[in-house]
Backbone as CSV, one residue per row, in Angstrom:
resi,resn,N_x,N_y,N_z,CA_x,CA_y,CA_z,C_x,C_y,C_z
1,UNK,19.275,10.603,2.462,18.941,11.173,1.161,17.599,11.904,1.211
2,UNK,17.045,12.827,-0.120,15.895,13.278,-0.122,14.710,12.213,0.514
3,UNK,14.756,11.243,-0.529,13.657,10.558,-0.441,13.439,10.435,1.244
4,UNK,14.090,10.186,2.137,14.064,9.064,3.724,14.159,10.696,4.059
5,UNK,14.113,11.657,3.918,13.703,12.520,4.602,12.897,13.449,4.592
6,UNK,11.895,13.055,3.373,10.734,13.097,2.642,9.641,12.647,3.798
7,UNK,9.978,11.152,3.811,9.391,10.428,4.639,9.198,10.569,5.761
8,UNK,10.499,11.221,6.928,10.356,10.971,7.613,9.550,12.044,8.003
9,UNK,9.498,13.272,7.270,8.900,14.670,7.777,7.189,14.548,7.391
10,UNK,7.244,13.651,6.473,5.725,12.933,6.166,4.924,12.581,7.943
11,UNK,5.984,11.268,8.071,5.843,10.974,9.462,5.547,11.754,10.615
12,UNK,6.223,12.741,10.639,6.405,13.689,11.662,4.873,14.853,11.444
13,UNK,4.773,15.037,10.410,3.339,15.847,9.910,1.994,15.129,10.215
14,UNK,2.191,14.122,10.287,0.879,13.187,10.459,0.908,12.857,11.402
15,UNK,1.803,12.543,12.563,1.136,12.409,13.951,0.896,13.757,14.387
16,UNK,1.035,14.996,14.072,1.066,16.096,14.528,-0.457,16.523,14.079
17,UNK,-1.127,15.878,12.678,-2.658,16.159,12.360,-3.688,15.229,12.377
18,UNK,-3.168,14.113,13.159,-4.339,13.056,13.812,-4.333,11.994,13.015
19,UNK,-5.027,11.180,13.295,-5.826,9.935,12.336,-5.778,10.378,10.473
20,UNK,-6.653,11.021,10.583,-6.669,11.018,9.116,-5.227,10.912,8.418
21,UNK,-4.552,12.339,8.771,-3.433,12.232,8.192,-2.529,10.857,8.252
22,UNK,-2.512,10.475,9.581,-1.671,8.982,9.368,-2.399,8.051,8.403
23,UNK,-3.619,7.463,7.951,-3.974,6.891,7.186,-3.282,7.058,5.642
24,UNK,-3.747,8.703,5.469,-3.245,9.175,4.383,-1.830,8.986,3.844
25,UNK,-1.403,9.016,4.920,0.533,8.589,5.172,0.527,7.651,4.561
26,UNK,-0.145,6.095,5.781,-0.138,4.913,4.980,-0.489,4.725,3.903
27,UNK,-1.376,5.445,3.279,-1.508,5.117,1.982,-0.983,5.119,0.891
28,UNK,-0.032,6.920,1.427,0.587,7.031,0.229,1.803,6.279,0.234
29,UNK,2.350,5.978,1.545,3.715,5.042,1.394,3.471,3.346,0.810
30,UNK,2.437,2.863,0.864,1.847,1.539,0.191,2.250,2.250,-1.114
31,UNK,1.063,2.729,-1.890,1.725,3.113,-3.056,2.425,3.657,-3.814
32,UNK,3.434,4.297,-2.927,5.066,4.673,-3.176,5.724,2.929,-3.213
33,UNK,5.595,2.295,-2.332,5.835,0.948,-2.040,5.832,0.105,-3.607
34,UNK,4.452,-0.172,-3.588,4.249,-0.318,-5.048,4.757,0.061,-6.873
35,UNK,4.763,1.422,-6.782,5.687,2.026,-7.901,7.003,1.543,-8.255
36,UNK,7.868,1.092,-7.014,8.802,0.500,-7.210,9.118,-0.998,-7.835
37,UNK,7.611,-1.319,-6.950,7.628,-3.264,-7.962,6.540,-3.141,-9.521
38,UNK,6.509,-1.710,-9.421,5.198,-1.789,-10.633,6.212,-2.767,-11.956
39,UNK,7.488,-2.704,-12.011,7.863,-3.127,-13.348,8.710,-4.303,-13.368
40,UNK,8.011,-5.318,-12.054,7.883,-6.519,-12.165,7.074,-7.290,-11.500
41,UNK,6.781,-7.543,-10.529,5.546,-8.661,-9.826,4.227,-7.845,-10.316
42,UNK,4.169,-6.429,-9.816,2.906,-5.516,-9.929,2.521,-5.311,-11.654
43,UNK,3.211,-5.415,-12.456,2.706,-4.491,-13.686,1.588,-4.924,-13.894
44,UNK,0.666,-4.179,-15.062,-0.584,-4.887,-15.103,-1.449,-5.339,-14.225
45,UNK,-1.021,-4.545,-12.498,-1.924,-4.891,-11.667,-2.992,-3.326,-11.568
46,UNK,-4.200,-3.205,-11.076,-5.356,-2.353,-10.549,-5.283,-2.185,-9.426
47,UNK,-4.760,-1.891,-8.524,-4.835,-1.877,-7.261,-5.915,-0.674,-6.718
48,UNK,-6.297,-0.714,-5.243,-7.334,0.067,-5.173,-6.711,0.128,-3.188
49,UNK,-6.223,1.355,-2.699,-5.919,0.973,-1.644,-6.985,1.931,-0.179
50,UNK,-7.404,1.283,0.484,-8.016,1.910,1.415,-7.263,2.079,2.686
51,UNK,-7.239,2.876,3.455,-7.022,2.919,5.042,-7.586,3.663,5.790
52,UNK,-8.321,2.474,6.642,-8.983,3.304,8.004,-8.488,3.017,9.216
53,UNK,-8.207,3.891,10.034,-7.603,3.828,11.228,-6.455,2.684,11.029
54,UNK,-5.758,2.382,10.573,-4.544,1.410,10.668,-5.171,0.444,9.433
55,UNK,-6.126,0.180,9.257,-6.605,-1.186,9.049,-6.834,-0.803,7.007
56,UNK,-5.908,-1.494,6.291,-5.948,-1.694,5.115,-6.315,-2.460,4.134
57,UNK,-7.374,-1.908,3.048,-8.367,-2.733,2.115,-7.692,-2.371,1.088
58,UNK,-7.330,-4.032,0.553,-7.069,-3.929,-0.678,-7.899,-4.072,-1.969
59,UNK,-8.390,-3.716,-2.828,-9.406,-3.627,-3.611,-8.707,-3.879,-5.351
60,UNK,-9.129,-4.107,-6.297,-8.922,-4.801,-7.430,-8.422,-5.595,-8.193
61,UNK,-7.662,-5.871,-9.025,-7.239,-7.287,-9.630,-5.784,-6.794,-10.392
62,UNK,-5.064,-7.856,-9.577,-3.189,-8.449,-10.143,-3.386,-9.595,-11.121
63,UNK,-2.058,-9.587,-11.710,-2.122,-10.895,-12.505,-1.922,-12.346,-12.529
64,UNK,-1.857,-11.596,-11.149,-1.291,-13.418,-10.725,-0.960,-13.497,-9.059
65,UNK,-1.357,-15.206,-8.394,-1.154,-15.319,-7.438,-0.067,-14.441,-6.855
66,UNK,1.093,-14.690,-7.012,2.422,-14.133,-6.492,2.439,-12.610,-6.693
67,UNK,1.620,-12.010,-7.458,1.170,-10.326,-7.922,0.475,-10.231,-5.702
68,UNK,-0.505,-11.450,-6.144,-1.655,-11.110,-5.150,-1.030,-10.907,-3.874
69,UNK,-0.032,-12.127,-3.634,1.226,-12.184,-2.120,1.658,-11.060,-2.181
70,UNK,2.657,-10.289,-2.851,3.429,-9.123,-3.063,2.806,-8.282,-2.684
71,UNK,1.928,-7.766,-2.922,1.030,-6.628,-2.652,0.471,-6.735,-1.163
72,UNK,-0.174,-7.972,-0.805,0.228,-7.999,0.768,0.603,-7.520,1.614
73,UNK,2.007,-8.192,0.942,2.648,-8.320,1.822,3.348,-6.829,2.093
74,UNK,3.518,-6.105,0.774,4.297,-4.908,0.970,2.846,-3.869,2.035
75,UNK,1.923,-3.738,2.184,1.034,-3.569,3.064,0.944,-4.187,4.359
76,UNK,1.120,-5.312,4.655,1.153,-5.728,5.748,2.157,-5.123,6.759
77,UNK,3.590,-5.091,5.485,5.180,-4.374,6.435,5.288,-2.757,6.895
78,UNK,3.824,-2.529,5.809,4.146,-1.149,6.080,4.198,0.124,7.634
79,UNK,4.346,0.494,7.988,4.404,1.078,8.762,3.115,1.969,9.700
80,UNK,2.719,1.674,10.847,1.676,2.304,11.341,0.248,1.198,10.914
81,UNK,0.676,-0.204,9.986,-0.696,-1.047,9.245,-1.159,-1.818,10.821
82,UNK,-2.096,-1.822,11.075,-3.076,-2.741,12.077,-3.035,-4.217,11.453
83,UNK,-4.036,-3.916,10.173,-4.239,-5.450,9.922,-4.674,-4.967,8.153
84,UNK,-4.528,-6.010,7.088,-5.233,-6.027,5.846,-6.029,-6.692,5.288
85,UNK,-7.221,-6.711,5.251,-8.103,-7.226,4.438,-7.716,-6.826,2.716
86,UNK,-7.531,-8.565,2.516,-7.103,-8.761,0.774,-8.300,-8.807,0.153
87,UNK,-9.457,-8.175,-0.566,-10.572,-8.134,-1.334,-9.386,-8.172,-3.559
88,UNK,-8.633,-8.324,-3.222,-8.404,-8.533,-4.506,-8.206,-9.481,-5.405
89,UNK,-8.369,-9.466,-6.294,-8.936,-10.559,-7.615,-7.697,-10.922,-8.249
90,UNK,-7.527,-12.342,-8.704,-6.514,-12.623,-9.758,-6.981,-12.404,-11.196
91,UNK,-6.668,-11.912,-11.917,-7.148,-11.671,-13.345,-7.086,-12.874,-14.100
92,UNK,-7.928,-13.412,-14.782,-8.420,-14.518,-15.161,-7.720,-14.611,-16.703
93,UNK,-6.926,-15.693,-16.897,-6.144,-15.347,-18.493,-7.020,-16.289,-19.429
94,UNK,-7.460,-15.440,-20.038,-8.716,-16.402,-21.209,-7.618,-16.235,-22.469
């Protein structure tokens, strides 16, 4: 379909323009990743996503433990990821 061949020419563009671009890749496929769970584990989450050289920072606050796993984890699977540092917050329900 469009989408998986969206992707794959994504793929194919970014090893062809180095580092940066693959980061950029990863990034945007994390939060393509995301959009899809935004309207259940994710909603109401802030996310903040970094990538350098493979290696992915997650930055702001979900609503909940299982928000916090999800997001992870969909980073961890992603494609071309080294390793993730989780810097993100559970939102505190007062």
């Amino acid at each position: 379909d469009k989408a998986s061949k969206a992707a794959d020419h994504a793929a194919a563009d970014s090893k062809k323009a180095g580092r940066k671009a693959d980061d950029g890749w990863i990034k945007s496929k994390i939060y393509a990743q995301y959009m899809t769970e935004w309207t259940t584990v994710l909603d109401d989450s802030d996310i903040d996503v970094d990538v350098n050289k493979g290696v992915v920072t997650l930055k702001g606050t979900v609503k909940s433990a299982a928000a916090r796993t999800k997001a992870v984890s969909i980073a961890k699977g992603t494609d071309g990821v080294k390793s993730v540092k989780d810097l993100l917050k559970v939102a505190s329900t007062n």
